[in-house]
BAKOLLUM-723324 format. One record per atom (N, C-alpha, C): x, y, z. Coordinates in pm, whole numbers, plus 50000, padded with zeros to 5 digits. Layout:
% residues N
XYZ
...
% end
This chain:
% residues 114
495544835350167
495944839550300
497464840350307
497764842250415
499524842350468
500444831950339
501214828150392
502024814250298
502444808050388
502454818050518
502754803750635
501274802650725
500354809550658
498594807750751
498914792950786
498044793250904
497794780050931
496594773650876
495574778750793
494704771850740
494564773050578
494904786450525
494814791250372
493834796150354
492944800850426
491874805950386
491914825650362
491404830350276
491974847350290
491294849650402
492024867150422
491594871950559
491144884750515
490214889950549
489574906150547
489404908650682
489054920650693
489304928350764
489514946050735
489224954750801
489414968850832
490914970150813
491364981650685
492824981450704
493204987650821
492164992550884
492145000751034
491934990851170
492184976551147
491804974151293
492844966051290
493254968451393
494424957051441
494884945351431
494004939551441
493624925051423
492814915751339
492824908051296
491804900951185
491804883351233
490704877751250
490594867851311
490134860351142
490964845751153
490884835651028
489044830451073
488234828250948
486964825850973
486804811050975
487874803350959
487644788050947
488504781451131
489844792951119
490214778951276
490184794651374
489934801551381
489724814651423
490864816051454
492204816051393
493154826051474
493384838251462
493884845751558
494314858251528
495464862251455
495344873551360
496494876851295
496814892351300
497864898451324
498614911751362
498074919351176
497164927351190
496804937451081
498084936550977
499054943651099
500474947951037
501434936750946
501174926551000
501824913250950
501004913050822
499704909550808
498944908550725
499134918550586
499714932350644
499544943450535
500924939150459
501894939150563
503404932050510
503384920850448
503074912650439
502674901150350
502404907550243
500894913350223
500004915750133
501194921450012
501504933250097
502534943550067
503494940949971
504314928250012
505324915749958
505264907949841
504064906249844
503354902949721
503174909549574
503214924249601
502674934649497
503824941149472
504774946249580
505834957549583
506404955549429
506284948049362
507464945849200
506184951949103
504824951349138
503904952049022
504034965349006
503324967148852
502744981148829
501574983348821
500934995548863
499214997348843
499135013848814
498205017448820
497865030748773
497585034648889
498085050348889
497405058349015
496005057649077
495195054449015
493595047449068
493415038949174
494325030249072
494535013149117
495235013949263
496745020849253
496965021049409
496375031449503
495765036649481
495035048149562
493835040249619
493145033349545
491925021749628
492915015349670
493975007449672
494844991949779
495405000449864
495845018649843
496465021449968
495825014650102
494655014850109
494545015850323
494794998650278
494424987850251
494584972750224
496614969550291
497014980650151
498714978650202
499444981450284
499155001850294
499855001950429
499335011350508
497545007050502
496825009450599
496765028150650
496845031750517
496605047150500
495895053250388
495125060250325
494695066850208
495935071750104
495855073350031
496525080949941
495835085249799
495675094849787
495155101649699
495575098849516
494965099249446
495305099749282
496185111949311
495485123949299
496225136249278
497845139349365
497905132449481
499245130849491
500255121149475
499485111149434
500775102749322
500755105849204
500085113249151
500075121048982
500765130749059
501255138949139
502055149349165
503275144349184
503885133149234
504865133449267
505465125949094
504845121149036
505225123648872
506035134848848
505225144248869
505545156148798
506575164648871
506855163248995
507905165249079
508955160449038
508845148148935
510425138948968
510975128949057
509745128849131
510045121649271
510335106849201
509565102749116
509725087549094
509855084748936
510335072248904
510735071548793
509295068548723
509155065748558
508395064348468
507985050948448
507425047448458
507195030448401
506045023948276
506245038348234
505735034948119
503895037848131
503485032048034
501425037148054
500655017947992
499605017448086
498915007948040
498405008947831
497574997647871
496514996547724
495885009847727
495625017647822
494785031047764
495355043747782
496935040247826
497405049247800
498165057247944
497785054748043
497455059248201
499095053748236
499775065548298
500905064048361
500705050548435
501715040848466
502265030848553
502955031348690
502525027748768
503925035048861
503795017848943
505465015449004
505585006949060
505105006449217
504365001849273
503864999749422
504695001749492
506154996249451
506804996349580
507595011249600
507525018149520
507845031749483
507215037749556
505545037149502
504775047349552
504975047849677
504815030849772
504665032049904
505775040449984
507115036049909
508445044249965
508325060949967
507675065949850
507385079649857
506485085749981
505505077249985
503975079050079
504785080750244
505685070150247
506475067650413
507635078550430
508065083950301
508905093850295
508265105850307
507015108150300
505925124950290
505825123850430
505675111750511
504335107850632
506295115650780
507205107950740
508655112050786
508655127650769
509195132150678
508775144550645
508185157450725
506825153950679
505555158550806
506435161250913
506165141751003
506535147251149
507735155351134
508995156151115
509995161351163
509815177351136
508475182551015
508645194851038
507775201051136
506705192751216
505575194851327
506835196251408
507755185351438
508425186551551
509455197251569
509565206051488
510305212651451
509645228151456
508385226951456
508015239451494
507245240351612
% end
């Protein structure tokens, strides 16, 4: 759970619902807090485009696709980090997520813009 939870027990929950109640002293905890934590935890690791494409909605509570973090490879957008035991590009979490919040920015300002 948290590192400052008040009980230690993990928390699940919908990366879609707001809120997540602890199952042992029932408190409530802010989704968002929860994802930031989670988030905090991983941002230094590396995993394969698979790997963060299932923890996207867990981290920051959005989808993200294989095929567009294998695109932004090939764009340049992000650096190399090398390939696991079978070979499969690496990419750092905290990268990807910065790219993902940088597409989602993006977007709006060109909706708002037309």
């Amino acid at each position: 759970a948290l590192a400052d939870g008040k009980c230690g027990v993990d928390l699940y929950g919908s990366p879609w619902d707001q809120f997540v109640w602890c199952p042992r002293c029932n408190a409530k905890w802010d989704m968002e807090e929860v994802r930031d934590w989670l988030f905090s935890q991983v941002e230094d690791r590396l995993a394969t485009a698979i790997e963060i494409s299932r923890a996207a909605p867990s981290l920051w509570g959005d989808v993200l696709s294989v095929n567009t973090i294998r695109s932004w490879e090939h764009r340049a957008t992000r650096a190399n980090h090398g390939t696991d035991a079978r070979g499969r590009p690496m990419y750092r979490i905290g990268d990807v997520r910065k790219r993902f919040l940088e597409s989602i920015e993006s977007r709006s300002k060109r909706k708002k813009a037309s």
